[in-house]
C-alpha positions as CSV (number, residue, x, y, z in Angstrom):
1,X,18.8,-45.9,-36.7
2,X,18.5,-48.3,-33.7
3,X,19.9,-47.9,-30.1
4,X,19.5,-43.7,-30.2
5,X,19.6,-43.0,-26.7
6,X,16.8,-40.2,-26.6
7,X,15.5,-37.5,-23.6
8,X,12.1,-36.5,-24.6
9,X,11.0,-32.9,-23.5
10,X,7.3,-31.8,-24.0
11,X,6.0,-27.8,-23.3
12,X,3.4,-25.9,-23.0
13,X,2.7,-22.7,-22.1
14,X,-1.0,-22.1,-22.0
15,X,-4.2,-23.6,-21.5
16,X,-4.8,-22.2,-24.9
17,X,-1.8,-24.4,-26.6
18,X,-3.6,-27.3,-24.6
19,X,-7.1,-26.9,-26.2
20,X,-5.3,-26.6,-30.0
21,X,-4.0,-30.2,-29.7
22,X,-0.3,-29.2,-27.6
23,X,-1.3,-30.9,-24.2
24,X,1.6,-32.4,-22.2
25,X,-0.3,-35.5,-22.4
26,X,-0.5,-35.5,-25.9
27,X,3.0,-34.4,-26.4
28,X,4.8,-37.5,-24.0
29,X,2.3,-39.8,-25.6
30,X,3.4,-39.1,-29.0
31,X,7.5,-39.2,-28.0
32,X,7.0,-42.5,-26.5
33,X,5.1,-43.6,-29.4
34,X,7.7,-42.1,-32.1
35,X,10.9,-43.8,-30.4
36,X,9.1,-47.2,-29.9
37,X,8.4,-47.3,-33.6
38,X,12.2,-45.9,-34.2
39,X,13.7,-48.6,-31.7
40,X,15.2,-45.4,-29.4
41,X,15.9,-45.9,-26.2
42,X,13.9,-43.5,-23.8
43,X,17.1,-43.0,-21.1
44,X,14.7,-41.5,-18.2
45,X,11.0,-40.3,-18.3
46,X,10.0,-37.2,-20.4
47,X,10.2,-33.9,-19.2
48,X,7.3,-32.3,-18.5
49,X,7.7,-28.0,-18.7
50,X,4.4,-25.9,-18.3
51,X,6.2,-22.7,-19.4
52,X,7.0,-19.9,-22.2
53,X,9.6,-20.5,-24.2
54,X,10.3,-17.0,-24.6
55,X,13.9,-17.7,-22.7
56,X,15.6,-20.6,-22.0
57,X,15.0,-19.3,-18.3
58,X,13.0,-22.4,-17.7
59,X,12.5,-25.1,-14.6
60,X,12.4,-28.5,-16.6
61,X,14.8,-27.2,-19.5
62,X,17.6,-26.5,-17.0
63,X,17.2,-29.8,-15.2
64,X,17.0,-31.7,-18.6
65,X,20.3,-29.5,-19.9
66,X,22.0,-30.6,-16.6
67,X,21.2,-34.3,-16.9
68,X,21.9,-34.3,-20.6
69,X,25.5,-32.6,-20.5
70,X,26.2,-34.7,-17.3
71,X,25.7,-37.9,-19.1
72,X,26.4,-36.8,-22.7
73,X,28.3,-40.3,-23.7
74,X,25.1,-41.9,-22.9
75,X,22.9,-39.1,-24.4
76,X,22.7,-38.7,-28.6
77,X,19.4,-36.8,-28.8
78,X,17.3,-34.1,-27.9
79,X,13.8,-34.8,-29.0
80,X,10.5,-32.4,-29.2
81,X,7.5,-33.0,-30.8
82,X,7.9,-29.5,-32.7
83,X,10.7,-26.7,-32.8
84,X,8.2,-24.3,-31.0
85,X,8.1,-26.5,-28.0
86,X,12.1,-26.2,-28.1
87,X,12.1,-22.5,-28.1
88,X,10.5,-19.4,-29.6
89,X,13.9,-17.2,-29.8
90,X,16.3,-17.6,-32.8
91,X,20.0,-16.3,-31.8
92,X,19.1,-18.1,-28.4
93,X,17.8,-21.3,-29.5
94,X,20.8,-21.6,-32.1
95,X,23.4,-20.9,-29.2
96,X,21.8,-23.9,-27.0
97,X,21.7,-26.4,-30.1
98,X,25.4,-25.7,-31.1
99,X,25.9,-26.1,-27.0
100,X,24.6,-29.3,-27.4
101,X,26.5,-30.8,-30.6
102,X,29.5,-29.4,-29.2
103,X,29.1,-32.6,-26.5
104,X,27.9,-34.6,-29.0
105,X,24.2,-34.6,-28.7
106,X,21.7,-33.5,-31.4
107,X,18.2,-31.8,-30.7
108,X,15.5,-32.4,-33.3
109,X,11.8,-32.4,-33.7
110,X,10.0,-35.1,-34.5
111,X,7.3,-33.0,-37.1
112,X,9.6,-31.2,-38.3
113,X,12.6,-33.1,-38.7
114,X,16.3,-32.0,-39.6
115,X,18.8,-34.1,-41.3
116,X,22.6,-32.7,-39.8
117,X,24.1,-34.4,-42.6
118,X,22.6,-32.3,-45.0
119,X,25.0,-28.8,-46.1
120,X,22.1,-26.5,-45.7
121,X,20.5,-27.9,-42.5
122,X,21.4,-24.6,-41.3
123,X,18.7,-23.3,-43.6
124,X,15.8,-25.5,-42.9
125,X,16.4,-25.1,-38.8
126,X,16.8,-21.4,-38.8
127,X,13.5,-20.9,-41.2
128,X,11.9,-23.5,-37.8
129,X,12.6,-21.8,-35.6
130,X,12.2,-18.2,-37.0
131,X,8.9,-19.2,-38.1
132,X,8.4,-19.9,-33.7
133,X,10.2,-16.6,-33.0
134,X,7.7,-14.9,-35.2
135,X,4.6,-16.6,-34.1
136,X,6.0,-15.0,-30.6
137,X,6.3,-11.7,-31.8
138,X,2.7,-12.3,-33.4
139,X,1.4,-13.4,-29.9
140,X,2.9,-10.7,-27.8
141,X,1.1,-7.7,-29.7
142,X,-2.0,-9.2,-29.4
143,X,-1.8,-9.8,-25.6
144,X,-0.6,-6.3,-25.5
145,X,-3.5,-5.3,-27.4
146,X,-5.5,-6.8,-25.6
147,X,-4.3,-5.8,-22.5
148,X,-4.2,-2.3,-23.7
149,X,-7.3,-2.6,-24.3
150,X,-9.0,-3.9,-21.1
151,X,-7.3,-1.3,-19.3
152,X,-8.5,1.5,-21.6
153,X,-11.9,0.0,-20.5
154,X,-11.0,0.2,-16.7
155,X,-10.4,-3.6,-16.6
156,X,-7.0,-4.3,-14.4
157,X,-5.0,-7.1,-15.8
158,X,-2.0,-8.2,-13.5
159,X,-1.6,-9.6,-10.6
160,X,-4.1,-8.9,-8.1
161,X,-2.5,-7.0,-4.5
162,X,-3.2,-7.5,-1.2
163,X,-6.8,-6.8,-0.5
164,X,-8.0,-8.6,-3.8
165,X,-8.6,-11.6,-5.7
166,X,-9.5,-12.9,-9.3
167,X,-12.9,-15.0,-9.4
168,X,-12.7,-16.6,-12.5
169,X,-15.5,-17.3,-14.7
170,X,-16.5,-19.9,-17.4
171,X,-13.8,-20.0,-19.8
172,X,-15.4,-18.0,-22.4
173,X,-15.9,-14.8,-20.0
174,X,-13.6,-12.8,-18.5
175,X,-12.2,-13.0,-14.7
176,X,-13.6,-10.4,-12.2
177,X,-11.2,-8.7,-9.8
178,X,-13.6,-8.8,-6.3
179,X,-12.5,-7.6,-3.0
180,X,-10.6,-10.0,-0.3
181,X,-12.4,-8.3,2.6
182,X,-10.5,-9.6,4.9
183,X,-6.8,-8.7,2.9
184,X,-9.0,-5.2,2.2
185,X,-9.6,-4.7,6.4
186,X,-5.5,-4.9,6.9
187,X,-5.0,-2.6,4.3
188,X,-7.2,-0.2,5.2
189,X,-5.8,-0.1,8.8
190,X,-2.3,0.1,7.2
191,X,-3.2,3.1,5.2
192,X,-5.0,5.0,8.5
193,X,-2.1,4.0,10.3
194,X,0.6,5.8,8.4
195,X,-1.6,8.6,8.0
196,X,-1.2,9.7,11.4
197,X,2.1,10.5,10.6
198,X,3.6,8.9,14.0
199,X,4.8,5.6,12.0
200,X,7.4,5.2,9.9
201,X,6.2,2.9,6.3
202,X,8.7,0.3,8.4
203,X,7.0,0.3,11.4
204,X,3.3,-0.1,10.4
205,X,4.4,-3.1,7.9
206,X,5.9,-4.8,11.1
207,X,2.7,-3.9,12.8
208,X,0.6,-5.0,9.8
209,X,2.7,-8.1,9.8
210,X,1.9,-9.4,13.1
211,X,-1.9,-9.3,12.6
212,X,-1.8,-11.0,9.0
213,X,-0.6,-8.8,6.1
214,X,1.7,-11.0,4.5
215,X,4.3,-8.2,3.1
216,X,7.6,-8.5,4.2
217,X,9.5,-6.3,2.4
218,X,10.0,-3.0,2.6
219,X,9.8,-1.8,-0.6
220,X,6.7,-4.2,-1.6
221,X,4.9,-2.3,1.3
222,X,5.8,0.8,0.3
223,X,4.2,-0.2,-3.1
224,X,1.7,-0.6,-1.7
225,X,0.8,2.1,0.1
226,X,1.9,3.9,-3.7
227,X,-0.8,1.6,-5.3
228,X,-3.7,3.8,-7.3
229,X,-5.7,0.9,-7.8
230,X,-6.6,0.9,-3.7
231,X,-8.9,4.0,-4.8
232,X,-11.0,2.5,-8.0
233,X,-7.8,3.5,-10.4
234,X,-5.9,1.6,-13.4
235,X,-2.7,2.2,-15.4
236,X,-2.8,2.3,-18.7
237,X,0.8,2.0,-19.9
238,X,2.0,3.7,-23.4
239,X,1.5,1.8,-26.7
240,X,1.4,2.4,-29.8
241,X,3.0,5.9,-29.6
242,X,-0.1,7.1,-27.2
243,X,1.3,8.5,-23.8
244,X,0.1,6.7,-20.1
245,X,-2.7,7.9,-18.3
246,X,-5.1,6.6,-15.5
247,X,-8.4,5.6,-15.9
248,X,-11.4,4.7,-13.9
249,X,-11.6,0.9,-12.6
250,X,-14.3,-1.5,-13.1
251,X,-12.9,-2.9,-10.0
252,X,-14.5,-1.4,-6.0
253,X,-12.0,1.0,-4.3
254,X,-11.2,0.2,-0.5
255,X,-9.3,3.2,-0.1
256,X,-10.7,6.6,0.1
257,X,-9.5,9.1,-2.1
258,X,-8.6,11.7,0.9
259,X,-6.8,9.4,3.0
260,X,-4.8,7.9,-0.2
261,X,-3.6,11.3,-0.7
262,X,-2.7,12.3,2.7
263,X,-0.1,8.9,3.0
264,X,1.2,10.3,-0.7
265,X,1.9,14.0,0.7
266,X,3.9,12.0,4.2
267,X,5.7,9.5,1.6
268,X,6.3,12.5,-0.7
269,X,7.6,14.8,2.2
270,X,5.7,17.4,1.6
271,X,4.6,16.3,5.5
272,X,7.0,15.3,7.6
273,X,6.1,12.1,10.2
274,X,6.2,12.9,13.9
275,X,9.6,11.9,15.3
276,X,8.5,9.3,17.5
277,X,8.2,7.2,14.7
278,X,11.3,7.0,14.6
279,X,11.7,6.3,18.8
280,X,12.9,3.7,20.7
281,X,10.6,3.6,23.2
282,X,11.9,3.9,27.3
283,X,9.3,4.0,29.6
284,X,10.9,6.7,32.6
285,X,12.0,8.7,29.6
286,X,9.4,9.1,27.0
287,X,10.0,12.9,26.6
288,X,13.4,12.4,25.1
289,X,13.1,13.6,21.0
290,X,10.3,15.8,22.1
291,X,12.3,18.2,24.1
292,X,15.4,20.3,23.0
293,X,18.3,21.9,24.1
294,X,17.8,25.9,25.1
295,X,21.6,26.4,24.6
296,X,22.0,24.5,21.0
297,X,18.9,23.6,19.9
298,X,19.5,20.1,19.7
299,X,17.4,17.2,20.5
300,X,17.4,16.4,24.2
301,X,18.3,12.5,24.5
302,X,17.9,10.5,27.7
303,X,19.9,7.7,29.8
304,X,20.3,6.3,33.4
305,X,22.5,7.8,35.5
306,X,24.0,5.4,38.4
307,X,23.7,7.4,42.2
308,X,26.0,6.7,45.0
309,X,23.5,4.0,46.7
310,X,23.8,1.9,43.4
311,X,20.4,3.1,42.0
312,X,19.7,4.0,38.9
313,X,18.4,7.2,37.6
314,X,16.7,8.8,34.6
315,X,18.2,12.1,32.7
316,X,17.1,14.2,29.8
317,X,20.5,15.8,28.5
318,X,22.0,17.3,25.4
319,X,24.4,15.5,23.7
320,X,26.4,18.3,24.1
321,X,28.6,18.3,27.2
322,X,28.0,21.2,29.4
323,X,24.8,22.3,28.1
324,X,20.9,21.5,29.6
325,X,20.9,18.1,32.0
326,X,18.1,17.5,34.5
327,X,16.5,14.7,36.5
328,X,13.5,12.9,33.5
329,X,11.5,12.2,37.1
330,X,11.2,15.4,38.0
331,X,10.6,16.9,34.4
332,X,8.1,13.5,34.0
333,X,5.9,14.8,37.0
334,X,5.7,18.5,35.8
335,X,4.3,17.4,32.5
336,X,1.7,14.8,34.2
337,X,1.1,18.7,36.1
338,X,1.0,20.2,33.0
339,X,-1.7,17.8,31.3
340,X,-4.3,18.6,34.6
341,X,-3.7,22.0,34.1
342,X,-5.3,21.5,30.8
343,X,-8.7,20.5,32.4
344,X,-11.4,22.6,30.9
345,X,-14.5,24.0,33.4
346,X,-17.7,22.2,33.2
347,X,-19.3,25.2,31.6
348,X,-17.0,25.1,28.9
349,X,-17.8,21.3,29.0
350,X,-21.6,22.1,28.8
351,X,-21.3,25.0,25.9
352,X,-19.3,22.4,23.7
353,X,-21.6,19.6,24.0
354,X,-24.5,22.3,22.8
355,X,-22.4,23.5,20.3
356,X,-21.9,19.9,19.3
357,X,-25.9,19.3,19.1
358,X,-26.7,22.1,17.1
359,X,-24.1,20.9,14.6
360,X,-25.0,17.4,14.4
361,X,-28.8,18.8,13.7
362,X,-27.6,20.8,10.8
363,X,-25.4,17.5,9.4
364,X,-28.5,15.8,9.8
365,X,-29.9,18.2,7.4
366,X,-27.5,18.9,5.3
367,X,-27.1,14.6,5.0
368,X,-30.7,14.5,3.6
369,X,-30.0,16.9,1.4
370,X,-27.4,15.1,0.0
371,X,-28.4,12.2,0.1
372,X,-31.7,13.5,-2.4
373,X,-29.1,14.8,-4.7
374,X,-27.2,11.8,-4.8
375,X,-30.5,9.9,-5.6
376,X,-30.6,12.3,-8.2
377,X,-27.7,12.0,-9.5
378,X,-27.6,8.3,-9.8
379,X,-31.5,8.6,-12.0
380,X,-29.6,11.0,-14.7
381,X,-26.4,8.5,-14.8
382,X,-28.8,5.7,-15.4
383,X,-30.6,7.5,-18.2
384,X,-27.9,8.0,-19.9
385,X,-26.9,4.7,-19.7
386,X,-30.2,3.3,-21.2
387,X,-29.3,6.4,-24.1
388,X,-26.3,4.5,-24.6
389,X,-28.2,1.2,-25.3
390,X,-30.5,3.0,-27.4
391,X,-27.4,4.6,-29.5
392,X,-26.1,1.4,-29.8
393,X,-29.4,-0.6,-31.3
394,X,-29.9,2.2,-33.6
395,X,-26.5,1.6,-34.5
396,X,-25.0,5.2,-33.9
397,X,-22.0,4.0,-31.9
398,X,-20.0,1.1,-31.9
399,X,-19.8,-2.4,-29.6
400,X,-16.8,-1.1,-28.6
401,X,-17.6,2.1,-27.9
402,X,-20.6,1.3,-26.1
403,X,-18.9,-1.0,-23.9
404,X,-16.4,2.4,-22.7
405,X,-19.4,4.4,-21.9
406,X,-21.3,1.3,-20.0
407,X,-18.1,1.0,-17.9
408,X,-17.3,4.6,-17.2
409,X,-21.1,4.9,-16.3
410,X,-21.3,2.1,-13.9
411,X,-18.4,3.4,-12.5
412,X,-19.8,6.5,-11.6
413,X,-23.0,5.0,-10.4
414,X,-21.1,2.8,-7.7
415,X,-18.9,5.8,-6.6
416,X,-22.4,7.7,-6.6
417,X,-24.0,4.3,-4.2
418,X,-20.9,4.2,-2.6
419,X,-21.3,7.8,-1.4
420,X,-25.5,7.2,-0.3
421,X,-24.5,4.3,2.1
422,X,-21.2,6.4,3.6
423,X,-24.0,8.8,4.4
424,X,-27.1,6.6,5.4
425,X,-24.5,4.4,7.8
426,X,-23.4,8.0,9.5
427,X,-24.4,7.3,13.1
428,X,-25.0,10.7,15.4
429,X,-25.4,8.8,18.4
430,X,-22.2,6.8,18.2
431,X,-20.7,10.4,16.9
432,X,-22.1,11.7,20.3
433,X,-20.5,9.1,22.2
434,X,-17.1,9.6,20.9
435,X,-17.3,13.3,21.8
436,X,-18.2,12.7,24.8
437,X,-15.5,9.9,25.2
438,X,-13.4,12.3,24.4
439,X,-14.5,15.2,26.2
440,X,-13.9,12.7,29.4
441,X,-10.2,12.1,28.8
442,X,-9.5,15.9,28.0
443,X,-11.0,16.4,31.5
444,X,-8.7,13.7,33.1
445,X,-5.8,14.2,30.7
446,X,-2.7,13.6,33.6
447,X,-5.1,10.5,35.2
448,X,-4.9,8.6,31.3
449,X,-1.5,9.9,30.4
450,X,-0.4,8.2,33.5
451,X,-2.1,5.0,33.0
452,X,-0.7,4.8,29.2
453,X,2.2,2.3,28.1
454,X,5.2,4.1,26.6
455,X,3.9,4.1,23.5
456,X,1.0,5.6,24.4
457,X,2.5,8.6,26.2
458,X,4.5,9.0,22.9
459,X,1.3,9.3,21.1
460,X,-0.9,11.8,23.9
461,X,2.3,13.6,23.7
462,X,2.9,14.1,19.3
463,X,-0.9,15.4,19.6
464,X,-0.6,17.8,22.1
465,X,2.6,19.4,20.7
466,X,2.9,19.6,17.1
467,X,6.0,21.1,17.9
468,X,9.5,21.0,19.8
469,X,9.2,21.7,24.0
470,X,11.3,23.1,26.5
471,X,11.7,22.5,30.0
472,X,13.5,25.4,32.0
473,X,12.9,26.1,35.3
474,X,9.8,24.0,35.8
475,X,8.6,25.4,33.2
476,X,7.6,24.0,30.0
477,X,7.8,26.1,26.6
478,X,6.4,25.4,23.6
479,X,5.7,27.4,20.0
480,X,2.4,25.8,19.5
481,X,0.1,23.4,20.9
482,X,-3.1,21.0,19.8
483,X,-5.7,24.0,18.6
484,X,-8.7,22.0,19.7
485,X,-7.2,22.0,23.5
486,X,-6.1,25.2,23.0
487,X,-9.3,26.9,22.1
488,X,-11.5,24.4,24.7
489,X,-8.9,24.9,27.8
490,X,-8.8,29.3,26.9
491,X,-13.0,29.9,26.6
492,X,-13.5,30.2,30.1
493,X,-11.4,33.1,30.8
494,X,-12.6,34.2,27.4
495,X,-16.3,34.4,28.6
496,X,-15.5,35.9,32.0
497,X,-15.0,39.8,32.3
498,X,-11.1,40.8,32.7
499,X,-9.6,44.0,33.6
500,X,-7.3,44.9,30.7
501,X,-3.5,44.2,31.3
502,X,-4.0,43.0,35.1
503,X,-5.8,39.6,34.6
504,X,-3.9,36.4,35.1
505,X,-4.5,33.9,32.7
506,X,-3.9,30.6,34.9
507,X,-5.1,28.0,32.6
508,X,-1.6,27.4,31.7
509,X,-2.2,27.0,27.5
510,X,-1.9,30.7,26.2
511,X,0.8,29.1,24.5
512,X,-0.2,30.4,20.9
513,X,2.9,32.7,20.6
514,X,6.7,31.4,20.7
515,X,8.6,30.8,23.9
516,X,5.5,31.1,26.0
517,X,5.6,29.9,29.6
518,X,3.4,26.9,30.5
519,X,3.1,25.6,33.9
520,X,0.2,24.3,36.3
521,X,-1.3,27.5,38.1
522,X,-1.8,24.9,41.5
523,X,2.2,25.8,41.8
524,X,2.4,29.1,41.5
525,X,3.0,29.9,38.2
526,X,1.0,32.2,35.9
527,X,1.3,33.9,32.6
528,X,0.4,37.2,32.3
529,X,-1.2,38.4,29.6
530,X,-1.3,41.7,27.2
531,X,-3.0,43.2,24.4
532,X,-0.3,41.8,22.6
533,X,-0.2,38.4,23.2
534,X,3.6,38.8,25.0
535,X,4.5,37.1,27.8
């Protein structure tokens, strides 16, 4: 049959299909072949598909449908080398063909041929193409298998995220998932950032964003952040009637286990972010969200307030009309009071950094003790790694089971390594220096506080204050406060003799008990203290 105006289409799927004779190559080599010996006309170049055919949910296909239907009175055939390049689904592959015929065009195979003008064509094509659809099914459990497998083993198998990549091999041995250290360094940062708790998710992926962690949506960050494979972990889904579970990686964590866990108990709730998180940050009023309303309650917001000489002015107010208002200069100032009030004496200072000392010689210590155990502990996990070979020559345990407990073993080993260089790299002198840093902006808290951008007053002030403030009367109130400054600011009066119920405690932070009165003794105002901590 001359002058059979034909589209070719050729598929693969796999480099697999490739290698077994199913190339593209191959494929539009032999179509162009098979319609010059049948005189057909070739109306446009072959298309070329390098995808499954589980679904007609394809790139090529839809462009070839298109063209095809477009110029059906110039199109009489659909042709493929074999019905599996067509389609490997039965109902679906049966609703495209009669699609087709409907306009006029018939789809065929070139191997496995169908004659339409036969009664029981119907026969011949369905038996085609559920031979495909089978092969499919065939193919899909033993990928699942195989992935089931591999993960059983601790071997990830998807897509690698953000922090790692797949180094692939030769073609007989398996892909490696290694480490992106650069990817890994944003998504470390990303983790210790929402762990602070003064970020929402939101923020810290606009923050990740602008230094080079591609993820731009919110819920592929928040995946992330959910993602058990950052701490050496892989999913094994159900099959076969067994339940899921997790299992050790072959793969290197980059997230600690602690930290992980504290960013699931603050996306969980069971921690609750600090509201500036959620601020919109105005320097002159970085106090509002921080303070609330003694009458209601309420959050205390903040706005500019327009004098009579045109100027504008700063307020903290409740939203509520009547209740607390006051100048946010005025209430800015006595907290910048407040912070030097916090200044600890140099004895305290001195004591602290001798306190420090003496613990850093016991860690030092207590790190070579650990580290011998760990050394330890990685000899016994390598023995029993060399049992396992020995097991497995004698022929005691399977290939397969040797290859779980070589896996789970190395595993532990690397956590065990892991572990020995955390330790080795611990530096005392740079530990020293931070403390010391530290110590230095605890002693000139009101000097740094004043120097900080909004944001950073937002954060001095979520550390200070776990909780909600007060300011009444020049006085600021407060339930609780940072334990460390607490405890640093209080030991001097602590050391010194006092004269029971007549000593003034002037330090300004025996805040430790609700509704206690905290303001900077240079004006004035003290808190007395009793036996029982009432004020």
């Amino acid at each position: 049959m001359e002058g059979v105006n034909v589209i070719g289409y050729a598929r693969v799927s796999s480099d697999e299909q490739a290698d077994k004779g199913y190339s593209l190559d191959y494929q539009k080599d032999y179509i162009e072949r098979y319609c010059s010996t049948k005189r057909y006309n070739l109306v446009r170049d072959v298309y070329i598909e390098d995808f499954s055919a589980k679904t007609f949910n394809r790139p090529e296909y839809k462009n070839m449908k298109e063209f095809a239907l477009k110029k059906s009175n110039k199109v009489n055939m659909i042709l493929v080398i074999r019905w599996d390049r067509f389609a490997r689904e039965l109902s679906d592959a049966l609703v495209q063909i009669k699609r087709f015929q409907e306009q006029g065009i018939e789809v065929n195979s070139i191997e496995q041929h169908i004659d339409y003008g036969q009664a029981d064509y119907i026969v011949m094509l369905a038996m085609y193409l559920a031979t495909s659809h089978a092969e499919r099914l065939k193919t899909s459990r033993r990928v699942k298998e195989s992935y089931n497998k591999a993960r059983l083993n601790g071997k990830y198998t998807s897509q690698p995220p953000k922090g790692y990549y797949w180094k692939k091999h030769t073609r007989d041995e398996p892909s490696e998932l290694l480490v992106n250290e650069h990817e890994a360094s944003l998504v470390r940062v990303a983790f210790d950032l929402y762990s602070t708790g003064l970020y929402s998710a939101d923020v810290v992926r606009k923050k990740m964003l602008e230094q080079g962690l591609n993820v731009r949506s919110k819920q592929n960050f928040l995946n992330l952040l959910r993602n058990r494979l950052y701490v050496g972990d892989v999913h094994v889904p159900g099959f076969n009637g067994n339940p899921e579970k997790w299992v050790v990686g072959t793969h290197r964590p980059i997230i600690d286990r602690d930290l992980f866990y504290r960013v699931q108990e603050l996306l969980d709730g069971k921690k609750k972010n600090h509201p500036k998180a959620k601020l919109k940050m105005m320097p002159g009023l970085y106090l509002r969200n921080f303070l609330t309303c003694p009458v209601c309650g309420g959050n205390l917001t903040g706005s500019y307030s327009r004098g009579r000489n045109g100027n504008r002015y700063p307020y903290y107010h409740c939203n509520h009309t009547g209740h607390q208002r006051f100048s946010a200069t005025r209430a800015n100032r006595s907290f910048v009071q407040l912070l030097d009030s916090f200044k600890p004496s140099r004895e305290v200072v001195e004591l602290f950094k001798v306190v420090v000392a003496d613990l850093q010689d016991e860690q030092r210590m207590d790190t070579a003790t650990r580290l011998t155990m760990l050394d330890k502990d990685i000899m016994e996990t390598t023995k029993k790694i060399d049992e396992a070979d020995d097991l497995l020559i004698a022929g005691k345990i399977t290939s397969e089971t040797h290859e779980r407990y070589i896996n789970r073993h190395q595993q532990v080993i690397r956590d065990l390594e892991s572990q020995r260089e955390m330790l080795k790299d611990s530096n005392m002198k740079e530990t020293r220096e931070k403390i010391n840093y530290s110590l230095n902006i605890l002693e000139n808290l009101g000097y740094y506080f004043e120097k900080a951008d909004t944001e950073g007053k937002v954060k001095i002030i979520g550390s200070i204050f776990p909780e909600k403030i007060q300011f009444l009367e020049n006085e600021y109130r407060t339930a609780t406060i940072n334990e460390v400054i607490t405890k640093i600011a209080m030991i001097p009066k602590e050391l010194q003799p006092v004269e029971k119920e007549k000593t003034d405690i002037s330090v300004g932070l025996s805040c430790l008990a609700p509704q206690v009165g905290l303001e900077p003794t240079t004006y004035g105002l003290t808190v007395r203290r009793s036996n029982q901590l009432s004020y």
